[in-house]
Residue, then its C-alpha position, 0 to 999 in steps of 0.5 A: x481511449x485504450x491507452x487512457x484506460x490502461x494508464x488510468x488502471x496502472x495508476x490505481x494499482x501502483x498507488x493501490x499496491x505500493x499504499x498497501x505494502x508501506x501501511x502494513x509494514x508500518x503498522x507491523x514493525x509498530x506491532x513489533x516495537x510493541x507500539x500497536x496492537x494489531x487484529x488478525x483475521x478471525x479466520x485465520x489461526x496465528x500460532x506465533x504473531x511475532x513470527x507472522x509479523x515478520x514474515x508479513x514484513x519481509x515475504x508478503x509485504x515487498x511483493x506489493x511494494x515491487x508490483x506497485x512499482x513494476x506498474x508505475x514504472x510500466x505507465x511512465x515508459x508509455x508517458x512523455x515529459x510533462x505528462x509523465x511528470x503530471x502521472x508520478x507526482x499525482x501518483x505519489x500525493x495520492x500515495x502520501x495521503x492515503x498512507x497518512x489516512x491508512x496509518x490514522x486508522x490502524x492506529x485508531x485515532x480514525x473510526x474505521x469502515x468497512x464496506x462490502 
């Protein structure tokens, strides 16, 4: 049952990680071709956006890329054959729907919720 859990938690963080980084480095080269406008945090002050846009790109936004990695590839040394096989490709159509819904909503064509 242990194992399942930590399986279960490595999918929901690869997924999680890797959607994140591949929408916000989308939606920031888009923001950079002048294709999107994005909204910065209230809260925070951004001098240059240009410069926070390519800081995002290449300093903040791999680091989610590689740790959403490090942990698929984490739970896939503990899988076998047809399970690891089952594991990945769920995880990358889980990744694939969420990046396209993530994209549909920082481009405005999906409302967007906020929750919490």
């Amino acid at each position: 049952m242990p194992r399942r859990l930590l399986l279960a938690a490595c999918w929901v963080i690869a997924v999680g990680c890797v959607m994140h980084a591949i929408i916000d480095i989308v939606q920031q080269c888009l923001s950079l071709a002048g294709l999107l406008k994005v909204h910065e945090n209230a809260a925070v002050l951004v001098l240059d956006p240009r410069a926070a846009a390519l800081q995002d790109i290449f300093f903040n936004e791999p680091w989610f890329l590689v740790e959403g990695i490090l942990f698929a590839v984490l739970a896939s040394i503990h899988l076998r054959g047809r399970a690891r096989l089952l594991w990945l490709t769920s995880a990358g159509a889980a990744v694939a729907v969420l990046v396209v819904f993530g994209l549909l909503v920082a481009s405005g064509v999906l409302g967007r919720a906020i929750i919490g």
